[in-house]
C-alpha positions as CSV (number, residue, x, y, z in Angstrom):
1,X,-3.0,-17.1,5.9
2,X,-0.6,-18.6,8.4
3,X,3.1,-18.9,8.0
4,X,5.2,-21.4,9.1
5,X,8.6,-22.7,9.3
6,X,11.0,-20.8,6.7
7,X,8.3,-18.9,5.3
8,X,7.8,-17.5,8.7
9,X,11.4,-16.4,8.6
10,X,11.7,-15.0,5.7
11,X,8.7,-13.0,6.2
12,X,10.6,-11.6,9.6
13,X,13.9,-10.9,7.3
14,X,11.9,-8.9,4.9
15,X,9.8,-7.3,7.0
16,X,12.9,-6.0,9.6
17,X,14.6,-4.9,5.8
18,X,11.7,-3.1,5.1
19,X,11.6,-0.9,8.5
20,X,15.1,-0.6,8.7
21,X,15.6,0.5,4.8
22,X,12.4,3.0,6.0
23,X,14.0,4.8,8.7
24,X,17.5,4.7,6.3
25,X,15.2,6.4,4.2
26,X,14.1,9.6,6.5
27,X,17.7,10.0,7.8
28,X,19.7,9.6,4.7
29,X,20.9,13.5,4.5
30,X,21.6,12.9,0.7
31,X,18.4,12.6,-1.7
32,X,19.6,10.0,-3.7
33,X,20.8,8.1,-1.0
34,X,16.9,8.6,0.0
35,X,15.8,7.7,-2.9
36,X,18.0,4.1,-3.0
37,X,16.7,3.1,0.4
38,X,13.1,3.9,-0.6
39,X,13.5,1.2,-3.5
40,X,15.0,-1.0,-1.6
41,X,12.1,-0.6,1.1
42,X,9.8,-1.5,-1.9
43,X,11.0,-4.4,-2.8
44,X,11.4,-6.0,0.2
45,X,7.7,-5.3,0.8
46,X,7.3,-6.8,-3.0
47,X,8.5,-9.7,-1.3
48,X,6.5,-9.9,1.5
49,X,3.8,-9.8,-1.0
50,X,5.2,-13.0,-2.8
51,X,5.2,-14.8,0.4
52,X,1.5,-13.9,1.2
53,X,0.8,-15.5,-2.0
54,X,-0.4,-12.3,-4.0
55,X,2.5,-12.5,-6.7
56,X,0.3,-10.3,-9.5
57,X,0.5,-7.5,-6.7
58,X,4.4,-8.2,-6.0
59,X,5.2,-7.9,-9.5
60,X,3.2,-4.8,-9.8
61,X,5.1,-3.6,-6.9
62,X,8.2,-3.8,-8.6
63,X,7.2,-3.1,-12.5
64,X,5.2,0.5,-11.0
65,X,6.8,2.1,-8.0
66,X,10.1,0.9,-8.4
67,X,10.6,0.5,-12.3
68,X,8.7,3.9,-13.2
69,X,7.7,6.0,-9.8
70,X,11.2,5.6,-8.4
71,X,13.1,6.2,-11.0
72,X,11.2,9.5,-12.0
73,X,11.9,10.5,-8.8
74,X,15.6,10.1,-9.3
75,X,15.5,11.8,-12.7
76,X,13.3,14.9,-10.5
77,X,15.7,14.9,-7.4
78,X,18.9,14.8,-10.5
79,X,17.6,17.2,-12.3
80,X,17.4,19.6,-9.7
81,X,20.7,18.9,-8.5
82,X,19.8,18.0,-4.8
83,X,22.9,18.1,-2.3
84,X,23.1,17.3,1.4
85,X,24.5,20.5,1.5
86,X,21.8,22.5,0.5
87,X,20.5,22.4,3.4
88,X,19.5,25.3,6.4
89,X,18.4,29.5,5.8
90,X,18.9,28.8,1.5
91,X,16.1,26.8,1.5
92,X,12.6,28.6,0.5
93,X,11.0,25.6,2.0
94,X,11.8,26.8,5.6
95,X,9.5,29.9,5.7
96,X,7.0,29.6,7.7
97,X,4.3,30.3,5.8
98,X,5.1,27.5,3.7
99,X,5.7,25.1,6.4
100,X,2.1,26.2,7.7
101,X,0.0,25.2,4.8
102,X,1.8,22.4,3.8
103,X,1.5,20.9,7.4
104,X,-2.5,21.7,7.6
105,X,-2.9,20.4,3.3
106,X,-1.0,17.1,4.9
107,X,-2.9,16.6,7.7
108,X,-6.1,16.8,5.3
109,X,-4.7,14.6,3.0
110,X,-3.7,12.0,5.1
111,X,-7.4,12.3,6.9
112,X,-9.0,11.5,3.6
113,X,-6.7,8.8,3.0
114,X,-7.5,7.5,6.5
115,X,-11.2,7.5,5.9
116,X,-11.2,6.1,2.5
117,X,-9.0,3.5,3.2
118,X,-11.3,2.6,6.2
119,X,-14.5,2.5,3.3
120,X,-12.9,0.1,1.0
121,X,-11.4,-2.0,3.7
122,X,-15.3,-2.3,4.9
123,X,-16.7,-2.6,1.3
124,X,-13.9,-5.6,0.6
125,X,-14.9,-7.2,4.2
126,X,-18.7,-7.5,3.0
127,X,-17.5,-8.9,-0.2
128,X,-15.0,-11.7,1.2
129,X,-17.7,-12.6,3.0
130,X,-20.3,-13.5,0.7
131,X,-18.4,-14.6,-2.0
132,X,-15.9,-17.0,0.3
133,X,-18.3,-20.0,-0.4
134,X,-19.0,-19.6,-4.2
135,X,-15.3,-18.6,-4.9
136,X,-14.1,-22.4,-3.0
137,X,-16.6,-24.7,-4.5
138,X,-15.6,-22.5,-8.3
139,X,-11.5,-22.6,-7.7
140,X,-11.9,-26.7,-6.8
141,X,-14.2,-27.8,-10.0
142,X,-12.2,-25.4,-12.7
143,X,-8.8,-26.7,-10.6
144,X,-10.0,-30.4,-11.3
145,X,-10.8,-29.6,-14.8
146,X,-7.6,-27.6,-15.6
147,X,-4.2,-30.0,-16.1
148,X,-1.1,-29.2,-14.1
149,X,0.8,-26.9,-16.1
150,X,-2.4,-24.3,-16.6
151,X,-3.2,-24.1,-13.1
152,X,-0.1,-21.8,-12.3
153,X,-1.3,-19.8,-15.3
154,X,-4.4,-19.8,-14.4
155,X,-4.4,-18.9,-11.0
156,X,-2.2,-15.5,-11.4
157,X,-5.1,-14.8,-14.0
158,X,-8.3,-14.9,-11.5
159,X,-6.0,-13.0,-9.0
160,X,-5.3,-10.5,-11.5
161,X,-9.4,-10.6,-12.1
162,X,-10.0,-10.2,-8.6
163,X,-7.6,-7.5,-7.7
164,X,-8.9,-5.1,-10.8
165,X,-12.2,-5.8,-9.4
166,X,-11.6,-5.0,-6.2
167,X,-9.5,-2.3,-6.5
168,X,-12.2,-0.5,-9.1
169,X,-15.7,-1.2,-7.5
170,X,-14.6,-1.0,-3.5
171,X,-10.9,1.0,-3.6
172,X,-11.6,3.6,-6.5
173,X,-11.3,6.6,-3.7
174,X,-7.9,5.3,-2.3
175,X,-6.9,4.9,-5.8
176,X,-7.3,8.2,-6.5
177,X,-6.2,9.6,-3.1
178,X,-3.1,7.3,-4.0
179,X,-2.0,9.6,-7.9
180,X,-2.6,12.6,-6.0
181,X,0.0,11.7,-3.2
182,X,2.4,10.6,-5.8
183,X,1.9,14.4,-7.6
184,X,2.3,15.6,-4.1
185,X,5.3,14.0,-3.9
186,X,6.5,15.4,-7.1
187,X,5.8,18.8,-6.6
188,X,7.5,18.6,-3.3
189,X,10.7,17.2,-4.3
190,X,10.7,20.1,-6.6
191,X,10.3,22.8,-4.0
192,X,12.3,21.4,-1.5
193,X,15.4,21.7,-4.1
194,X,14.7,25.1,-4.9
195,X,16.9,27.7,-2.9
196,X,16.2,31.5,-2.1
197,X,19.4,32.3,-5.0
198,X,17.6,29.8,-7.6
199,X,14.3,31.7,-6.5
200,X,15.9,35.4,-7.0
201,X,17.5,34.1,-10.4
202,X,14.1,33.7,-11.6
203,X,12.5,36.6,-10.7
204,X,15.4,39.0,-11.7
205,X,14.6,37.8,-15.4
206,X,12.5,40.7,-17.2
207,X,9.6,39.6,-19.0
208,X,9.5,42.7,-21.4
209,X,12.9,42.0,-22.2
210,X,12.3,38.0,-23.1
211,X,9.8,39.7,-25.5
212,X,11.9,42.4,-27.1
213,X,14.4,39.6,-27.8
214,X,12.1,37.7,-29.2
């Protein structure tokens, strides 16, 4: 698909908001801050979708990572009560051990990522290719047949067809790869806002005495 005049620029404005909201993102020293420039990454990348002509995924976009992931994560990085001060020795997240396997469980994640990404990018390839005829001649008869005011409709429903399919028979394992990152995610939010006082706190608490209480 080739963009052209101000299509073409918007696609440059949201693209540049997308990187730069990205980087905001990592350098933000405040989580919620993090967390603001991460949705507003999203949606410009929503937008980009829009402009490509894939509105079913760009409303998806929007309704799922920034409607429900994102805001989980701000209820998560809340809860915890994240601060840009809490930062340096407090953290438990800066023993080395830690650091060590979560660098090496990373790398192996995004490896697997990587390759499965690269197997359903090959798998979709195969399919464009011999379905590009048959899909043409099909979209021109039912367009003919439909009136005006259905085509609209109709259109977001054979991309919505298409992208379940896809995404199902060729993309299953990056779909999967894809809930586990956002558990990752999660998960490390949570253990990055845990301090070595929060830590001791918790362990100072005797069991047999929850029990005798009890």
């Amino acid at each position: 698909m080739v963009l052209s005049g101000w299509e073409a620029v918007f696609f440059w404005v949201f693209s540049i908001a997308a990187l730069i909201a990205g980087l905001l993102m990592i350098m933000a020293r405040n989580a919620v801050h993090s967390a603001l420039f991460l949705i507003s990454c999203l949606v410009s990348i929503a937008a980009l979708f829009i402009l490509l002509g894939a509105e079913f995924i760009a409303g998806v976009q929007i309704l799922v990572y920034v409607g429900g992931v994102m805001v989980l994560f701000l209820f998560v990085i809340m809860l915890v009560n994240v601060g840009a001060e809490e930062r340096g020795s407090e953290r438990i997240f800066n023993r080395p051990a830690q650091v060590v396997t979560t660098t090496v469980f990373a790398l192996l994640l995004a490896v697997g990522l990587v390759y499965a990404l690269n197997q359903g990018y090959k798998g979709l390839q195969e399919s464009n290719k011999n379905a590009t005829g048959l899909a043409e001649i099909r979209r021109s008869v039912e367009q003919q047949e439909l009136p005006d005011a259905a085509t609209g409709t109709f259109k977001i429903t054979k991309d919505t067809e298409r992208v379940g399919g896809s995404l199902y028979r060729y993309a299953s394992l990056p779909f999967e790869i894809a809930s586990v990152l956002l558990l990752v995610a999660i998960v490390g939010s949570v253990m990055l806002a845990r301090t070595v006082k929060q830590e001791a706190a918790v362990d100072d608490v005797d069991p047999m005495e929850n029990q005798n209480q009890g």
